[in-house]
C-alpha positions as CSV (number, residue, x, y, z in Angstrom):
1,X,-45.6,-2.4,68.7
2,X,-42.4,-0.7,68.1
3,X,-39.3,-3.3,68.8
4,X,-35.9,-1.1,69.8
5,X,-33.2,-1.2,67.5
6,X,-29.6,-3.2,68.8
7,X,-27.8,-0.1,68.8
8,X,-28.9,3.6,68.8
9,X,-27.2,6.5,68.8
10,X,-28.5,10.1,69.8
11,X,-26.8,13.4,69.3
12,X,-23.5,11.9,69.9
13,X,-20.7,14.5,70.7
14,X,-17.1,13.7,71.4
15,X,-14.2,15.9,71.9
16,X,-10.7,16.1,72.7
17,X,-9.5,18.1,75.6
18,X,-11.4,20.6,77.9
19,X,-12.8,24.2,77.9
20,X,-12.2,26.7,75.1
21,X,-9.9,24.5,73.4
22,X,-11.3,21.6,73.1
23,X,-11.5,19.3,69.4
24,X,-14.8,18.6,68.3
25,X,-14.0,15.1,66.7
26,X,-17.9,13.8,66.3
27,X,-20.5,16.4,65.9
28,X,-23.8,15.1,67.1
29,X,-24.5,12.0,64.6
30,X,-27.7,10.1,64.9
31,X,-27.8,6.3,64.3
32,X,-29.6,3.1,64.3
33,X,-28.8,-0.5,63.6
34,X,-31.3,-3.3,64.3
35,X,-29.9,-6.6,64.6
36,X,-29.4,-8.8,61.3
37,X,-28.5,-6.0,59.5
38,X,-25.1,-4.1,58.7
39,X,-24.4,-0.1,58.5
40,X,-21.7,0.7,56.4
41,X,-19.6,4.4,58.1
42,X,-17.8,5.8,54.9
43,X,-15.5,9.3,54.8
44,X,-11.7,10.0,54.6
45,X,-8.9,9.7,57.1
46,X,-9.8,12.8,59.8
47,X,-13.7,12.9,59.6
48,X,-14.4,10.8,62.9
49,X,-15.3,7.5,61.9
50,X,-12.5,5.7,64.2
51,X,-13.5,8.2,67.7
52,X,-17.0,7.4,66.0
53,X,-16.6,3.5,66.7
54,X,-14.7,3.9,70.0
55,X,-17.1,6.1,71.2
56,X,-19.5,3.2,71.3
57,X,-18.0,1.2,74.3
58,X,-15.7,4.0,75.9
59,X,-12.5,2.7,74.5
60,X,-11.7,6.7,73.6
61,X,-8.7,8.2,75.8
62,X,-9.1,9.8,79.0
63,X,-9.1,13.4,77.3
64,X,-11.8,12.5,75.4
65,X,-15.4,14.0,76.2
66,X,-18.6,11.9,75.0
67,X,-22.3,13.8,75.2
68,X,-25.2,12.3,73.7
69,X,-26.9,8.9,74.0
70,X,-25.5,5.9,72.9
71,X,-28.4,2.7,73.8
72,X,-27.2,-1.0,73.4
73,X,-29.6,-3.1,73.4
74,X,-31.9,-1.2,75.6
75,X,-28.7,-0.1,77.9
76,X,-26.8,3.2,78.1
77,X,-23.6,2.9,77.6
78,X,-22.6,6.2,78.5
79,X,-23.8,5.4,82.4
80,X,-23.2,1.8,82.9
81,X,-20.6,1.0,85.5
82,X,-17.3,-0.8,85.0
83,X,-18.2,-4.4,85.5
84,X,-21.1,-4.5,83.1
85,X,-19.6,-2.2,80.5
86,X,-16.4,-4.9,80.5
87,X,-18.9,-8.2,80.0
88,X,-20.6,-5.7,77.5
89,X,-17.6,-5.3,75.4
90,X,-17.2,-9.2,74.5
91,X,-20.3,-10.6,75.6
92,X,-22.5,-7.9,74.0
93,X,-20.2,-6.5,71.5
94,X,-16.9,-6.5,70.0
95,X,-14.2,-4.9,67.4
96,X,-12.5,-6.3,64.5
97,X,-9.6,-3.1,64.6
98,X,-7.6,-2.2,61.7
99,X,-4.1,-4.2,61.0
100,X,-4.4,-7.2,63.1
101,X,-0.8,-7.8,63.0
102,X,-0.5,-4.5,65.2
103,X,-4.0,-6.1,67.3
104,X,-2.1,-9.3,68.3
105,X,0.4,-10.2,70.9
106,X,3.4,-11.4,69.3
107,X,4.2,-14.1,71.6
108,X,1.1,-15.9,72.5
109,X,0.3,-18.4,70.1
110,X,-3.3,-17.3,68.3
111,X,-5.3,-20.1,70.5
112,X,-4.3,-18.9,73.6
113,X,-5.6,-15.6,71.9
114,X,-8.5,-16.3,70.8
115,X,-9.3,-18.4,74.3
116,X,-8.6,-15.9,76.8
117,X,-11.7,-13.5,76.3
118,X,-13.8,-16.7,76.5
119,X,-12.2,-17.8,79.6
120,X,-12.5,-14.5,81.1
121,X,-15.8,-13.7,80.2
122,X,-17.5,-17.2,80.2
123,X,-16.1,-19.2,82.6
124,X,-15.4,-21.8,80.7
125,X,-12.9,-24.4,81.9
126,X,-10.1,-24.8,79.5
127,X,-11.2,-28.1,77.8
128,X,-14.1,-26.3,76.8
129,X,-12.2,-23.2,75.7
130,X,-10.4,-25.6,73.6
131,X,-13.4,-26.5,72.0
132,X,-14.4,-23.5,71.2
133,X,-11.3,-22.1,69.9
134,X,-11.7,-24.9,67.3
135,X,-14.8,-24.1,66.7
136,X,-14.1,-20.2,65.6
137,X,-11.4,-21.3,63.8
138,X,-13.0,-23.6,61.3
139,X,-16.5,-20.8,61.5
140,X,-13.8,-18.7,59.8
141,X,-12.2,-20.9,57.4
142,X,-8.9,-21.7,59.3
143,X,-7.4,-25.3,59.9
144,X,-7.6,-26.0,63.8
145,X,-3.8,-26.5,63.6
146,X,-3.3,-23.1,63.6
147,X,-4.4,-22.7,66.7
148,X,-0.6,-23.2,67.4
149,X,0.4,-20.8,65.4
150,X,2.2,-17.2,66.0
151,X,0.9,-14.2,64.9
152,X,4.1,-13.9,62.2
153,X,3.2,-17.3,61.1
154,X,0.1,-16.7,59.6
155,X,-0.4,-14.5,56.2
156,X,-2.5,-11.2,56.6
157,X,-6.1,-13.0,55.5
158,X,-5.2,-15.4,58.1
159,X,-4.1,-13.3,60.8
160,X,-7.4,-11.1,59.9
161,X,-9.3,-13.9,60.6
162,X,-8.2,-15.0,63.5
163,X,-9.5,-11.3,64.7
164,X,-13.0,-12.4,63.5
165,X,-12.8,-15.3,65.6
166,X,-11.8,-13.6,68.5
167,X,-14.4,-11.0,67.9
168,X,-17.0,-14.1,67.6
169,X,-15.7,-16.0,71.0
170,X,-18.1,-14.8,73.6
171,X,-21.1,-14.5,70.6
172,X,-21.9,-11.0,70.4
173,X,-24.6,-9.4,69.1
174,X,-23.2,-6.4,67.7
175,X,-19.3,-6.1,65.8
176,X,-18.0,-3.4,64.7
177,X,-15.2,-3.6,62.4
178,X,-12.9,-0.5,61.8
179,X,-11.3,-0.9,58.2
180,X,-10.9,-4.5,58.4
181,X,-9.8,-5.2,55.0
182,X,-7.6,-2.2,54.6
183,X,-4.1,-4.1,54.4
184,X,-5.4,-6.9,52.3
185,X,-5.3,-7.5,48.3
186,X,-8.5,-7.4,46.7
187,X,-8.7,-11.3,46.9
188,X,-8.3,-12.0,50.6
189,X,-11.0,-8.7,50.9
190,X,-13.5,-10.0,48.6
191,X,-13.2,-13.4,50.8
192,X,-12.6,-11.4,54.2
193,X,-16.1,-9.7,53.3
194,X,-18.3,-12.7,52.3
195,X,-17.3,-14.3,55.3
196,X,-18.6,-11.4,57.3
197,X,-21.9,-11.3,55.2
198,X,-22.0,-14.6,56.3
199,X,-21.5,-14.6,59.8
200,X,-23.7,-11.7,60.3
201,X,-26.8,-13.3,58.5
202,X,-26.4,-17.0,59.9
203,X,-26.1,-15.7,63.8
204,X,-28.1,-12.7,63.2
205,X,-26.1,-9.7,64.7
206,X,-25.5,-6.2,63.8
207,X,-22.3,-5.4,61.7
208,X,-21.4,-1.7,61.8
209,X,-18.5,-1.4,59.3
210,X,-15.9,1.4,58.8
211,X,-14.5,1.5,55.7
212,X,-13.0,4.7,52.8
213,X,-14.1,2.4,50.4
214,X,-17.9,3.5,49.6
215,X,-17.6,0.5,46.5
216,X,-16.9,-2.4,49.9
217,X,-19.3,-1.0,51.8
218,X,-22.0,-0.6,49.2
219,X,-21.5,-4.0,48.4
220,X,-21.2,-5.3,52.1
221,X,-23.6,-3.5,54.0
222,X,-27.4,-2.4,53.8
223,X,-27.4,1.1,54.6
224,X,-24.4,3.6,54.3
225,X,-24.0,7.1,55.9
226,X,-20.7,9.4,55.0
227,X,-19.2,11.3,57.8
228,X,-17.4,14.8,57.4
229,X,-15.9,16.6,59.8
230,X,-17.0,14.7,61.9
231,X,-21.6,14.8,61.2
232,X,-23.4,12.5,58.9
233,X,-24.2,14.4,55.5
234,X,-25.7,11.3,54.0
235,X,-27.4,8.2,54.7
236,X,-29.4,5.9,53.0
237,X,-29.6,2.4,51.2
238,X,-26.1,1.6,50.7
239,X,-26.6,1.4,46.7
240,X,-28.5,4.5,46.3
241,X,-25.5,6.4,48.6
242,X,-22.9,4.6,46.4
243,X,-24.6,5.2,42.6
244,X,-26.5,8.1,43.1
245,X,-25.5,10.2,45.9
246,X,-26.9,13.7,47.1
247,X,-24.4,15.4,48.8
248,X,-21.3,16.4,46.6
249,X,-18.9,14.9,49.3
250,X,-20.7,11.3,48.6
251,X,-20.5,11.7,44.7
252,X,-16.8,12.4,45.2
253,X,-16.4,9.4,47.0
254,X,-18.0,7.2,45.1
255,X,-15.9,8.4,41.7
256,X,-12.7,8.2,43.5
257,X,-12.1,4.5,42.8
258,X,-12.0,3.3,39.3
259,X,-14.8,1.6,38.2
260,X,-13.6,-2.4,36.0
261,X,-14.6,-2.4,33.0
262,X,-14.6,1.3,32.5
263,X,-11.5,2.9,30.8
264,X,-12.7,6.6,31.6
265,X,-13.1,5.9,35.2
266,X,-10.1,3.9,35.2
267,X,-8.0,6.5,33.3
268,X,-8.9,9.8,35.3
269,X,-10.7,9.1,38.3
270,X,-11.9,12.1,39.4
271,X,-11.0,12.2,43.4
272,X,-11.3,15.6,45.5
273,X,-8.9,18.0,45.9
274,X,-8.2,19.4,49.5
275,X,-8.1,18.0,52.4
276,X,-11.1,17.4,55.3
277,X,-10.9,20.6,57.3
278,X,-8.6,20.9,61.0
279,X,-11.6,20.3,63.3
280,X,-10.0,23.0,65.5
281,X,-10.9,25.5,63.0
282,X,-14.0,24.6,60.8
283,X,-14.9,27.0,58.3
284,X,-18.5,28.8,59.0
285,X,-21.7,27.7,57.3
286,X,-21.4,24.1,55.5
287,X,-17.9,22.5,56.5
288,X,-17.4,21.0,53.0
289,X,-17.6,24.7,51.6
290,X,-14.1,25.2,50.7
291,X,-13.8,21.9,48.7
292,X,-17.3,21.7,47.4
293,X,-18.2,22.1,43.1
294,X,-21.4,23.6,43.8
295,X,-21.2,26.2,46.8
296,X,-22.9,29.4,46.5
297,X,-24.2,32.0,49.1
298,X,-26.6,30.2,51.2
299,X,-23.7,27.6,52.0
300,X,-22.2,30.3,54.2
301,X,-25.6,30.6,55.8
302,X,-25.5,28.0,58.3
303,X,-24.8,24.1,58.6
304,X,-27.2,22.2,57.1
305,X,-29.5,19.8,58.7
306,X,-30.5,16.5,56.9
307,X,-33.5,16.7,54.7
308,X,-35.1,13.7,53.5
309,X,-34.4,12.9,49.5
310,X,-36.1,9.6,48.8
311,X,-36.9,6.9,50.2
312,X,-35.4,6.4,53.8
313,X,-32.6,8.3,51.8
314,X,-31.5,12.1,54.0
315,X,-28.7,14.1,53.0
316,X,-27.2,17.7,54.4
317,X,-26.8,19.9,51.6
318,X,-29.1,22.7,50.6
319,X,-28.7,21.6,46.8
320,X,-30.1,18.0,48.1
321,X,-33.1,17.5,45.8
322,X,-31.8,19.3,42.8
323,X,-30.0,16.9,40.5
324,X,-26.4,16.1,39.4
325,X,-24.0,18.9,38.0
């Protein structure tokens, strides 16, 4: 007996705009998350992670096209009507967005915040609310003073937690958090990110994390699968993506950042020149062409498919297989 996953996604397409000139954004990605377990989405600014992650409760623009299959706990998203897709998006999942300073309302104290969505989408009467509020605030390591707080009062690890709480309120059993550490110093992170591990393995939901940092999400997440140009050219165990990547996109990631305690890495990281392609104009054959070390003839060919190179381990690259150069 074959249980379904939390949340799977088929062929997912989006676009921007209609007709001939439309923006492919996402480019028929496949995914799976089961619950208790987190899937790290890695790749630079432009390669569709964000339209990725809106994509998954219709929160894109009204320009935006969406084909595919996206299955939430046994539901489609893509054809559920308004009333259940709005108890869906607290109730069954939620989203920890990038900056939370930019997430909050300035003038509502964070209580009132965090509250609303449970008083909305629970029925709760306010004592209980109350309650609850509390509750999420000490779950994420906040006083239950600051539930009186303002947005400006708070530092950035605070204000970042109060989005966790509000992305808790209503219990979900999927988050998905879009570059949630991206403002912070590397203190409040490493803190922001064990209290996620946490959360995620005491209530025993599915974390789907966005991130440019292959080195948080190998270290955060179980599996990890890099998007370019909008497709998946990797995905496997998150410390086999990070340390020994298959596509040259991944490897270029992963020795981007500095590794501590190495003064080579820390002296001449090596990066990647270029820039991801306009998605309005990709370039024929494998998209990462143009920037790749290792293109020859058959990456003009066609766009590669993901192969399988080891253990629950795929990659898109028709070198995939043959070593390191």
């Amino acid at each position: 007996m074959t249980t379904e996953p939390l949340l799977s996604v088929r062929d997912l397409r989006v676009a921007y705009g209609s007709g001939p000139g439309a923006v492919p954004a996402v480019r028929g990605v496949d995914l799976e998350l089961p619950a208790g377990r987190k899937l790290g989405i890695a790749g630079e600014s432009g390669c569709g992670k964000s339209t990725l992650a809106m994509a998954l409760l219709r929160l894109l623009p009204p320009g935006a096209s969406v084909g595919g299959e996206i299955r939430f706990a046994g539901e489609d998203v893509l054809t559920m009507r308004w009333g259940r897709l709005r108890a869906v998006r607290w109730a069954g999942a939620s989203i920890v967005f990038q900056g939370a300073m930019h997430s909050l309302n300035a003038v509502h104290r964070i209580g009132d915040q965090i509250a609303e969505p449970i008083l909305l989408h629970r029925s709760a009467p306010p004592a209980r609310a109350r309650e609850r509020v509390t509750e999420l605030l000490h779950q994420v390591g906040l006083p239950p003073d600051r539930a009186d707080a303002y947005p400006h009062e708070l530092s950035g690890g605070q204000r970042q937690r109060v989005m966790i709480a509000m992305a808790l309120a209503c219990d979900p059993r999927l988050i998905i958090a879009d570059e949630p550490t991206t403002a912070l110093d590397v203190m409040i992170q490493a803190q922001i990110l064990r209290l996620i591990g946490r959360l995620v393995a005491d209530q025993d939901i599915g974390l789907l994390m966005i991130s440019h940092d292959l080195a948080v999400l190998a270290e955060t997440c179980d599996r990890l699968a890099v998007m370019y140009a909008g497709r998946i050219v990797e995905e496997g165990p998150a410390r086999a993506v990070h340390t020994a990547a298959h596509h040259p996109y991944g490897r270029a990631l992963a020795s981007a950042f500095p590794r501590v305690g190495d003064p080579a890495s820390r002296r001449a990281p090596r990066g990647l020149p270029g820039d991801p392609p306009d998605p309005s104009a990709l370039p024929g054959g494998c998209t990462f062409r143009p920037r790749c070390p290792r293109t020859d003839d058959r990456c003009g060919e066609r766009e590669p498919a993901l192969v399988r190179v080891g253990t629950a381990h795929h990659a898109a690259c028709v070198h995939a297989g043959e070593g390191s150069r």
